[in-house]
ZAMARGU-4260 file (C-alpha; in steps of 0.2 Angstrom, whole numbers, plus 5000, padded with zeros to 4 digits):
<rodrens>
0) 4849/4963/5213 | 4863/4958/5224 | 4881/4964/5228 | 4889/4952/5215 | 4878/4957/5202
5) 4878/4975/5206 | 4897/4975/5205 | 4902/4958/5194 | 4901/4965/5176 | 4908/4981/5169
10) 4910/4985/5149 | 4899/4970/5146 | 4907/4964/5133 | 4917/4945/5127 | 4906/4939/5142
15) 4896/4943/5156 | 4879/4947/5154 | 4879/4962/5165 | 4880/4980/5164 | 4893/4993/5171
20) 4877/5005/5177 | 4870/4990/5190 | 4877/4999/5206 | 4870/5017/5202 | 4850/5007/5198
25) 4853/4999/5217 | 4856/5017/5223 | 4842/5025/5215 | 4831/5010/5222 | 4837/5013/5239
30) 4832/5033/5238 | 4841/5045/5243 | 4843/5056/5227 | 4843/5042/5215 | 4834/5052/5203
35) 4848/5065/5204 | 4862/5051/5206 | 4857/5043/5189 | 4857/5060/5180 | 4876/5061/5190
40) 4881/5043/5179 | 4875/5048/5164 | 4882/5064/5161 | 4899/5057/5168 | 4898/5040/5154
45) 4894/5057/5140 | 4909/5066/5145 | 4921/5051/5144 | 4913/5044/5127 | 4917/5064/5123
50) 4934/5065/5128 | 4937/5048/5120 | 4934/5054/5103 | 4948/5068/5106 | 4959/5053/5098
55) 4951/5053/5083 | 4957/5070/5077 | 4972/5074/5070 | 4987/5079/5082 | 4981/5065/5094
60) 4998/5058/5097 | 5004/5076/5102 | 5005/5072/5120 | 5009/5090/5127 | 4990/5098/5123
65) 4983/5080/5127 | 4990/5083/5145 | 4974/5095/5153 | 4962/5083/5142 | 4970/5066/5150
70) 4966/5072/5168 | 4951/5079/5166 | 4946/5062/5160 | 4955/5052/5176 | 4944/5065/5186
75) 4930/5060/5178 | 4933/5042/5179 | 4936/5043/5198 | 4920/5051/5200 | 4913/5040/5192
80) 4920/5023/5199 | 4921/5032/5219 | 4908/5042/5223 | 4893/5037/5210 | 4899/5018/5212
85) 4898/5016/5192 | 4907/4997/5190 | 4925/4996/5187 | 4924/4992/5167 | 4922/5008/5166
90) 4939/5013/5168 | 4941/5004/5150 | 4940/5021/5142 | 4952/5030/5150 | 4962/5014/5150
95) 4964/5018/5131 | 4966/5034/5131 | 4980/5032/5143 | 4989/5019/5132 | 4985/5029/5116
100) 4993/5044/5123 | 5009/5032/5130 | 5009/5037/5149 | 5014/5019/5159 | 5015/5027/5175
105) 4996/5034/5173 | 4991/5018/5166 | 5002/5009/5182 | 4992/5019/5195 | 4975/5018/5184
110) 4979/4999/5185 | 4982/4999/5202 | 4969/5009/5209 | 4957/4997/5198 | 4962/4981/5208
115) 4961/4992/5224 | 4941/4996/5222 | 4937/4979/5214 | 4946/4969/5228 | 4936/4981/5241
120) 4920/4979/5231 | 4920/4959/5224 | 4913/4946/5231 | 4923/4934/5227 | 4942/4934/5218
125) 4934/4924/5204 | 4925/4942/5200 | 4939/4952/5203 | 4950/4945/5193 | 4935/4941/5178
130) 4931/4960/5179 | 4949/4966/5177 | 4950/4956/5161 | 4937/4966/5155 | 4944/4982/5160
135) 4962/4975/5151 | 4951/4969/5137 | 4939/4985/5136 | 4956/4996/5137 | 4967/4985/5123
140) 4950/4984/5112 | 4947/5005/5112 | 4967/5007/5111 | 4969/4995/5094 | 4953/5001/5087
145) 4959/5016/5088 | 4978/5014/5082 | 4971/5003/5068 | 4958/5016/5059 | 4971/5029/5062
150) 4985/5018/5052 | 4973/5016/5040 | 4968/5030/5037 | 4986/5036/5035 | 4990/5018/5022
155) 4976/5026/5012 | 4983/5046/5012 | 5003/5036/5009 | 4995/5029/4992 | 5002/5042/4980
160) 5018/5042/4989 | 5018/5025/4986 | 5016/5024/4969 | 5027/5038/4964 | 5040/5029/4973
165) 5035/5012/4962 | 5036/5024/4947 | 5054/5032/4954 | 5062/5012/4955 | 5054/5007/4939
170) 5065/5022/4930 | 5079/5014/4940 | 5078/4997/4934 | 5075/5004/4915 | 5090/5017/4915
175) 5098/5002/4922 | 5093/4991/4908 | 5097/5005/4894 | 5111/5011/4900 | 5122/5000/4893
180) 5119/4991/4875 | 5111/5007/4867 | 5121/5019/4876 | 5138/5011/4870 | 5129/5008/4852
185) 5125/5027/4852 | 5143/5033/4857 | 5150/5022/4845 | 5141/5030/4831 | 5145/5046/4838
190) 5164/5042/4838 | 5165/5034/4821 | 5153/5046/4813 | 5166/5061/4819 | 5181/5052/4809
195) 5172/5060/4795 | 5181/5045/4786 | 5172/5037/4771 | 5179/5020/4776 | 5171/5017/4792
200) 5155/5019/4786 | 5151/4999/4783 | 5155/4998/4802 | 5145/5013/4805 | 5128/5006/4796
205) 5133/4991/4804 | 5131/4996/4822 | 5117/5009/4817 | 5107/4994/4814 | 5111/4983/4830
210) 5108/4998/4840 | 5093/5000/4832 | 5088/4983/4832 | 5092/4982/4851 | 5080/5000/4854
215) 5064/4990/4846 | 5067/4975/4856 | 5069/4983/4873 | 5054/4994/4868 | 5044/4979/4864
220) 5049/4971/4882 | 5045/4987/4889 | 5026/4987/4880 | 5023/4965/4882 | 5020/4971/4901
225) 5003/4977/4895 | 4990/4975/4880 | 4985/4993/4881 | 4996/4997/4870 | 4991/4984/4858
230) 4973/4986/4861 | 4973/5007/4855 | 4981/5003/4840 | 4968/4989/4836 | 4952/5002/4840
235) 4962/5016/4829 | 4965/5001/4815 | 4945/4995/4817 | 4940/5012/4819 | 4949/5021/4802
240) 4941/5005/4793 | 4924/5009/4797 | 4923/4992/4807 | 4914/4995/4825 | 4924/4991/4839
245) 4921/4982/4856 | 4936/4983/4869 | 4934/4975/4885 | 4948/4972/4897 | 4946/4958/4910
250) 4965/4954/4915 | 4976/4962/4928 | 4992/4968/4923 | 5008/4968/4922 | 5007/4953/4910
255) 5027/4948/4908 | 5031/4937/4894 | 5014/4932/4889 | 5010/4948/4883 | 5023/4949/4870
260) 5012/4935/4862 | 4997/4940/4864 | 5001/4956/4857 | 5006/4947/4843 | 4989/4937/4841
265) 4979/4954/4842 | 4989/4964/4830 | 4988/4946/4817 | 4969/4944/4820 | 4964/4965/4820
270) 4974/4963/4803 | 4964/4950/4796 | 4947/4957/4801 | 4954/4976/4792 | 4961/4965/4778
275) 4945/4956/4773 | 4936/4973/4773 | 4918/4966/4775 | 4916/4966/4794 | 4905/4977/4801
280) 4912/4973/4821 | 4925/4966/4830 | 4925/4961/4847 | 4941/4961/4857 | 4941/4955/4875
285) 4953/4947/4888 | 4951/4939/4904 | 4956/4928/4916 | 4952/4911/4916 | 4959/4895/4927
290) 4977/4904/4932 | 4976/4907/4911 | 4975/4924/4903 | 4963/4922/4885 | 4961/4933/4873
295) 4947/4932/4860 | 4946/4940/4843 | 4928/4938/4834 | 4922/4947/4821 | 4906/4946/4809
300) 4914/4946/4791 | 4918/4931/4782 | 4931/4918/4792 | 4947/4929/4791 | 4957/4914/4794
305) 4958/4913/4777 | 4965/4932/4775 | 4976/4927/4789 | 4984/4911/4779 | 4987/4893/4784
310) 5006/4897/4789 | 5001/4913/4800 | 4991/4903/4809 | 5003/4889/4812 | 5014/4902/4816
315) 5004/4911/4829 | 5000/4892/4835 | 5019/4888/4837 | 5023/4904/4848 | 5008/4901/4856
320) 5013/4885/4862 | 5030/4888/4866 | 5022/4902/4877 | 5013/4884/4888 | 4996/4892/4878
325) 4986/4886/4866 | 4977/4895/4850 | 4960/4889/4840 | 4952/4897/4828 | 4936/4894/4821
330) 4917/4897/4819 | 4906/4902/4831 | 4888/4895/4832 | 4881/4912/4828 | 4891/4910/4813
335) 4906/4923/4816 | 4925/4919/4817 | 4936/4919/4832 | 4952/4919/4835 | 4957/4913/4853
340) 4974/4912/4863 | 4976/4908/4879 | 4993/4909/4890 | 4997/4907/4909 | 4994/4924/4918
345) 5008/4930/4928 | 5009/4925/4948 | 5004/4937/4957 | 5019/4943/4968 | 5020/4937/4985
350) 5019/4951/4996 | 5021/4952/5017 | 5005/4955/5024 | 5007/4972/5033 | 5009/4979/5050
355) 4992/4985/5050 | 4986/4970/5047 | 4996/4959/5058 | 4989/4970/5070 | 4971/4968/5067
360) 4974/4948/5067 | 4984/4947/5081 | 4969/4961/5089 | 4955/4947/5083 | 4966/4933/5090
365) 4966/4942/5109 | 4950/4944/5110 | 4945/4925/5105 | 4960/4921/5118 | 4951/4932/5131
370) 4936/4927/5128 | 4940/4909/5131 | 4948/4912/5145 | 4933/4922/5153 | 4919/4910/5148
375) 4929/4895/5156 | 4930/4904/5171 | 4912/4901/5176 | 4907/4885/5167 | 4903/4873/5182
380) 4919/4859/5185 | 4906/4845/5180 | 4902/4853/5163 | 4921/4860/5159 | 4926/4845/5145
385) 4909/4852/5138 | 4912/4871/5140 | 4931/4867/5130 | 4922/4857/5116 | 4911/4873/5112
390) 4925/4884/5114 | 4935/4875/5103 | 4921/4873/5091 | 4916/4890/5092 | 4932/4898/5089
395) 4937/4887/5077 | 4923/4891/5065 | 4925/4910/5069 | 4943/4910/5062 | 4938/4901/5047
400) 4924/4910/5040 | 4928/4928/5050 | 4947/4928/5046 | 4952/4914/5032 | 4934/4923/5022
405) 4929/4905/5016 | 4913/4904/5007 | 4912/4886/5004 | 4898/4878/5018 | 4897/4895/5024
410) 4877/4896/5028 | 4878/4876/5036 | 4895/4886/5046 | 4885/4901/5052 | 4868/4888/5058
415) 4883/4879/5067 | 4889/4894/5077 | 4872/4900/5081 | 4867/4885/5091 | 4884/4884/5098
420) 4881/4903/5103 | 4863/4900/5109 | 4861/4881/5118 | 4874/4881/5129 | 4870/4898/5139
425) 4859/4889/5150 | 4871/4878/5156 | 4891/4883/5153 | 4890/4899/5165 | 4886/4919/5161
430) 4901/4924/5152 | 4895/4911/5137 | 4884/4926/5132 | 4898/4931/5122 | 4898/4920/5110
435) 4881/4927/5104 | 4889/4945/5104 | 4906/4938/5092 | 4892/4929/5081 | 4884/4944/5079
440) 4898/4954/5074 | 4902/4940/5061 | 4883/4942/5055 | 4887/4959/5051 | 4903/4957/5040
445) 4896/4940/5031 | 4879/4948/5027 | 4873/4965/5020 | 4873/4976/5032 | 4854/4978/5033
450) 4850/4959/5033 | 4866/4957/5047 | 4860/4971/5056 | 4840/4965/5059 | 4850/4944/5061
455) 4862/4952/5076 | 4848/4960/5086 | 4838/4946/5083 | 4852/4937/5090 | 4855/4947/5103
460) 4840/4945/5110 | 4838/4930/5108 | 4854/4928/5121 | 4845/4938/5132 | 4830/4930/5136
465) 4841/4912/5136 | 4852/4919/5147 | 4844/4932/5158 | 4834/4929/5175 | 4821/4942/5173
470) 4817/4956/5163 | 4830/4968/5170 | 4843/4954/5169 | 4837/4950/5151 | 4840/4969/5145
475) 4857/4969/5152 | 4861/4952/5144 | 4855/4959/5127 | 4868/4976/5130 | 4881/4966/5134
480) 4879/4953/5116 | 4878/4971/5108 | 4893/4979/5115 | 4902/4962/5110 | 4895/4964/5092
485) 4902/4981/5089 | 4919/4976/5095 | 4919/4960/5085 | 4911/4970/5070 | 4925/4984/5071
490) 4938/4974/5072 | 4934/4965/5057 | 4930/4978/5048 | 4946/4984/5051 | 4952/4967/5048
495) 4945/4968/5029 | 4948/4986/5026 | 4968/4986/5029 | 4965/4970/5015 | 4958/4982/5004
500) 4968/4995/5005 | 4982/4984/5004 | 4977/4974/4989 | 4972/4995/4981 | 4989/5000/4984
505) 4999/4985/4976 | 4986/4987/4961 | 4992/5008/4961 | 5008/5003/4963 | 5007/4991/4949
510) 4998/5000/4938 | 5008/5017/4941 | 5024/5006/4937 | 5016/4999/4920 | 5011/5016/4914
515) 5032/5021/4918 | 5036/5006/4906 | 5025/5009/4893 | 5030/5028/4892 | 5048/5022/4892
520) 5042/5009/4877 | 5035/5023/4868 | 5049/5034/4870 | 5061/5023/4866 | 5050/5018/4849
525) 5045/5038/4846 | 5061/5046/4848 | 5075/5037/4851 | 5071/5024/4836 | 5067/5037/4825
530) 5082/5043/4826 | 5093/5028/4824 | 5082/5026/4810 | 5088/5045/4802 | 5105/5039/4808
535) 5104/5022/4796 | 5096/5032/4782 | 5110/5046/4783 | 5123/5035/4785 | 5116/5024/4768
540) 5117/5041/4759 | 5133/5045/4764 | 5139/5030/4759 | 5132/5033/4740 | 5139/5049/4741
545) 5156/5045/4747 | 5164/5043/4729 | 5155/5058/4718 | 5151/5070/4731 | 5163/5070/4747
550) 5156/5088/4754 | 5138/5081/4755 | 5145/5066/4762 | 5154/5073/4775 | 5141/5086/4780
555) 5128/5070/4782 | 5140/5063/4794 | 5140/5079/4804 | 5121/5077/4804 | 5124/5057/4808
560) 5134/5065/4826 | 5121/5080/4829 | 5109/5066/4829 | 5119/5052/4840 | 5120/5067/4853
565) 5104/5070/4852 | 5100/5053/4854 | 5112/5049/4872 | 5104/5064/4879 | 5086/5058/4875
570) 5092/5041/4881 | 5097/5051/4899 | 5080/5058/4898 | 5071/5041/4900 | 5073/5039/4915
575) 5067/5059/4921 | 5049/5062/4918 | 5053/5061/4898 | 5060/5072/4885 | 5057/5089/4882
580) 5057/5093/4863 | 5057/5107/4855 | 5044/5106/4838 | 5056/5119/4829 | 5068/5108/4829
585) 5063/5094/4824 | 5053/5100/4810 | 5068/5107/4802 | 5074/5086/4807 | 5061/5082/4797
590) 5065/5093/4782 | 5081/5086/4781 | 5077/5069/4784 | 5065/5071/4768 | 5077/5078/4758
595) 5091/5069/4762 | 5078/5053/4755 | 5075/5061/4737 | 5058/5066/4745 | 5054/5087/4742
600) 5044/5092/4756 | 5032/5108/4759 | 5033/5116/4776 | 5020/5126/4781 | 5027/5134/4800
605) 5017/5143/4814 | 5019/5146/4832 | 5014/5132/4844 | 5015/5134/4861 | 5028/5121/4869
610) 5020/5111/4879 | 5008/5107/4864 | 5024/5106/4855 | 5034/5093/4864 | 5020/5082/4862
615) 5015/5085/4842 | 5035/5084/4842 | 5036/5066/4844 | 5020/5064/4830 | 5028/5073/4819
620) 5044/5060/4819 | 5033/5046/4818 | 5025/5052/4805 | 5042/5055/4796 | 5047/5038/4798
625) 5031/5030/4791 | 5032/5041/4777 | 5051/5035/4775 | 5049/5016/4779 | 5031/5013/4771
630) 5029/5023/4754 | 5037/5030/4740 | 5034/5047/4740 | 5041/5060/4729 | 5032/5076/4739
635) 5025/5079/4757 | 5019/5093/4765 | 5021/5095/4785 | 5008/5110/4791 | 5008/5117/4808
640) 4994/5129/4815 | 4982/5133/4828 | 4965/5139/4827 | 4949/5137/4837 | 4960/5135/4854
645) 4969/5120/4846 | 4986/5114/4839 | 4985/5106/4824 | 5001/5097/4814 | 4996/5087/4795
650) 5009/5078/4788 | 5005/5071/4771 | 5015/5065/4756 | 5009/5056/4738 | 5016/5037/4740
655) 5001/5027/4745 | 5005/5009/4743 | 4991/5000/4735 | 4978/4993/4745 | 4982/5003/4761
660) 4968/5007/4771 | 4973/5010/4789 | 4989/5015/4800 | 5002/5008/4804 | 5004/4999/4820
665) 5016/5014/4826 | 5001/5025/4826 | 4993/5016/4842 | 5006/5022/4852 | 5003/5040/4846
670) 4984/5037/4848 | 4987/5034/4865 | 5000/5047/4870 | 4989/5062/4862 | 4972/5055/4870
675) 4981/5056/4889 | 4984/5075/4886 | 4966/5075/4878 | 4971/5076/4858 | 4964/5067/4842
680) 4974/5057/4829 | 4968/5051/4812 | 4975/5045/4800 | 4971/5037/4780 | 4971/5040/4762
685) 4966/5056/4756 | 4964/5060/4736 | 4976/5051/4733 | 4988/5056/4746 | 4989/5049/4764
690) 4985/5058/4776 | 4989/5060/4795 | 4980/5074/4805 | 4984/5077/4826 | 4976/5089/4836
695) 4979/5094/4852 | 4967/5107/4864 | 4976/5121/4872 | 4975/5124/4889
</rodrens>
């Protein structure tokens, strides 16, 4: 080979089909310790691919202990480049390092000193200045690579930080929201309960029950974010009605407005199917579906449009509508019934692409710039309009089915590029070959890895042969497509993996902010509702009591402001990690409550440990509500114990309404909160008694 070729090509790769390790083959040729030379070459190329993963460990933008490693590396390099003649392109590697590490006047002198060998060494400036773009190229490539898997790497560690600070603004923006109506509402009852005056009590049921009103509805806002809610109380419903259940979620969440009404539509149709009573499974799915969220109801026993009435359907059709949805219901051709609403999903929020990923882009965008720039540099002048067609093509399609990820025509897109890649080498000049090298990359990312793998060496070679002069010339040819492929490939990849990572923290983010609502929902519903609730039931006695028996009525309106400080503190606590009750207390809540209802109640104590008590806590005064709201009971038992490593709390009382065979609503919520610290709920008639049972492992 010649002095051009020896000396033309460097890293190889974006174009030029020639290899940096020409000179040191000529010198072996030539005698004179060749053997021994080439040995020299190799080992040097190990030692800088060595010190060049230095900057992949942690600590590698601590310049200070990088110092000693930096020069040995420059030594190396001018080794390298002087003695054993090794082409210029090598100097990409410490290039990188050098601009990873931040030292300009290094990189100024590496710079320098690269132009100073080149211009000694080139034949022409044509070569000088094409081999210096690849050493610029080479260097920017190794540098962004580098920078790019470590910011990902660091995107992917941030995650958790991320959404712990989604969940900290989400408590924000709900104390901010609380903060006013039911805080005033619950100082107001405070303030007019401690006048201990019989003739504000009208005003004083009157704002029990707007505040109370007003701590359901923020609760349901809170819970219409998600279905999860929903869809736990149906499978407890289903499931304590002996009817198999089949829950599959297929929408992302949060949900917004539409899932207030879809939530509605499960609860009506999981009613049916449980009222009916002769289903023997219910399936319950959601997904997306044309920018529409559907849900669908169907179960196997008779049409439960009947059980769920003409005017409930109507009215489930007429807030469906005013949602921009639609709601059929109907038999299936297997015969079954479903029940099917669909509502327009949420838009997705727009979100900045990242700095990462403008990176990568703007990385991707270079090295299609560059390489432009270095396959016309040696396209013949008559065949130059040509040479900018391909380019145009060429780059054209890359950015629309490497970047833009389009699918549509995408096999006719890759055919297309291939033959731009492979029928113009013969004519528009060595640096064409790599087009085959970026095509290859693409094949990697577009494919399975194992078809893209065996498709890109088929290509490469193919370039090869095209391209080369010989067999020598052909090898080289071939390295330099495959050097081209893994740049492409890796930048690409990092192109895709910052997307992922992006779209998986927004979904954490998201997710971890939905579970802070519901928890907010369920508190406000668990604690801070029953309470009010107490609050209206004690003020309603008081009031009965205020002409023949003012003592008892007085000491219900201390209870009335024990409880509305209890409730402003509980309301603080939503926005912390969630109240911390203490079970003692609120059984002897409970017993009051009861009592203060007509209702005599059997309590049977033990010790529970409290972290297992704040959590039966809030059963227990669910519990005490349904048994309030939903029955007339004349007794009730509440039994605390633990056995077997376990906490269990029963609450039972006598005043089963007829034909009640399953939960309340209410009790989903429970279901939910005892099954994320790994308990069991249940709940149902029981001789004649209803029964709830909660149990709760100790750990």
């Amino acid at each position: 080979m010649g002095r051009r070729a020896a000396h033309g090509a460097g890293a190889g790769g974006l174009g030029g089909g020639r290899a940096g390790l020409d000179a040191p083959v000529e010198g072996a040729r030539a005698g004179g310790g060749g053997a021994g030379r080439g040995a020299a070459v190799v080992a040097a190329c190990l030692a800088l691919v060595a010190l060049q993963l230095r900057h992949t460990r942690p600590g590698h933008d601590q310049q200070g202990p990088q110092l000693r490693w930096t020069v040995a590396e420059l030594a190396v390099s001018a080794v390298a480049v002087g003695p054993l003649g090794v082409s210029v392109g090598l100097l990409c590697l410490p290039a990188a390092s050098l601009l990873l590490e931040r030292r300009r006047l290094l990189l100024g002198l590496l710079g320098a000193g690269a132009v100073l060998v080149e211009a000694l060494r080139a034949a022409t400036l044509r070569d000088t200045v094409d081999l210096l773009l690849t050493v610029a190229l080479g260097g920017t490539m190794l540098y962004a690579v580098t920078t790019l898997a470590l910011l990902a790497t660091r995107v992917h560690a941030a995650r958790l930080a991320l959404a712990a600070s989604a969940v900290t603004d989400e408590r924000l923006r709900i104390a901010s929201s609380l903060g006013s109506g039911l805080s005033a509402g619950l100082r107001e009852i405070h303030d007019l309960a401690a006048l201990q005056r019989p003739d504000v009590l009208d005003e004083l049921i009157a704002v029990a029950r707007r505040t109370l009103a007003a701590a359901r509805a923020t609760a349901a806002e809170l819970r219409s974010l998600s279905l999860a809610p929903e869809a736990a109380s149906a499978r407890a419903l289903l499931a304590s009605a002996g009817i198999v259940a089949d829950i599959r979620v297929g929408h992302r969440e949060p949900l917004g407005p539409a899932g207030t009404v879809l939530a509605t539509v499960l609860r009506e149709a999981v009613t049916a199917v449980v009222r009916v009573g002769d289903a023997r499974r219910c399936e319950v799915s959601t997904e997306e579906r044309s920018g529409q969220v559907v849900l669908r109801v169907v179960s196997d026993g008779a049409p439960h449009g009947v059980a769920l009435g003409a005017d409930v359907l109507d009215g489930l059709a007429e807030r469906v509508r005013a949602a921009d949805g639609r709601l059929t219901a109907g038999l299936e051709p297997d015969g079954r019934f479903a029940v099917e609403a669909a509502v327009a999903a949420a838009p997705a929020p727009a979100a900045a692409d990242p700095a990462e990923l403008r990176t990568a882009l703007a990385l991707y965008y270079a090295l299609l710039g560059m390489f432009c720039v270095k396959a016309l540099m040696f396209v013949p002048a008559p065949r130059l309009a040509l040479g900018a067609v391909c380019v145009a093509a060429f780059c054209a399609f890359q950015v629309r089915f490497s970047i833009q990820d389009a699918t549509r025509h995408a096999r006719l897109a890759l055919l297309a590029s291939a033959v731009l890649a492979l029928v113009p080498l013969p004519w528009l000049g060595r640096n064409w070959i790599g087009a085959a090298g970026i095509l290859a990359g693409s094949l990697l990312i577009a494919l399975p890895l194992r078809a893209g793998a065996a498709l890109a060496a088929a290509l490469a070679v193919t370039a090869g042969v095209i391209g080369g002069d010989g067999p020598v010339s052909a090898l080289l040819t071939t390295v330099s497509a495959l050097v081209s492929c893994v740049v492409v490939y890796a930048v690409l990849r990092l192109v895709r993996l910052v997307r992922e990572l992006q779209r998986a923290t927004a979904g954490l983010a998201r997710a971890a902010a939905v579970t802070e609502r519901l928890r907010a929902a369920r508190d406000l519903h668990d604690l801070l509702g029953h309470g009010l609730a107490a609050v209206l039931l004690k003020a309603e006695l008081a009031r009965r009591l205020a002409d023949s028996d003012a003592p008892r009525c007085r000491a219900e309106l201390a209870d009335i402001v024990r409880l509305a400080e209890r409730g402003r503190a509980e309301l603080g606590a939503l926005a912390d990690d969630g109240p911390r009750l203490s079970l003692s207390a609120e059984l002897a809540s409970a017993a009051a409550v009861l009592e203060a209802a007509s209702i005599a109640v059997e309590v049977e104590d033990g010790p529970v440990p409290a972290a297992a008590g704040a959590v039966l806590s809030v059963v227990l005064r669910e519990a005490v509500t349904n048994v309030l709201r939903h029955s007339r009971a004349r007794h009730a038992r509440i039994a605390l114990a633990v056995a077997d490593g376990s906490a269990r709390l029963e609450v039972e009382n006598d005043g089963v309404p007829d034909g009640v065979t399953a939960p309340g609503s209410g009790i989903g919520g429970l279901s939910v909160r005892l099954a994320e610290a790994g308990g069991t709920l249940a709940a149902g008639p029981d001789d004649g008694w209803y029964l709830l049972r909660a149990e709760l492992p100790l750990r």
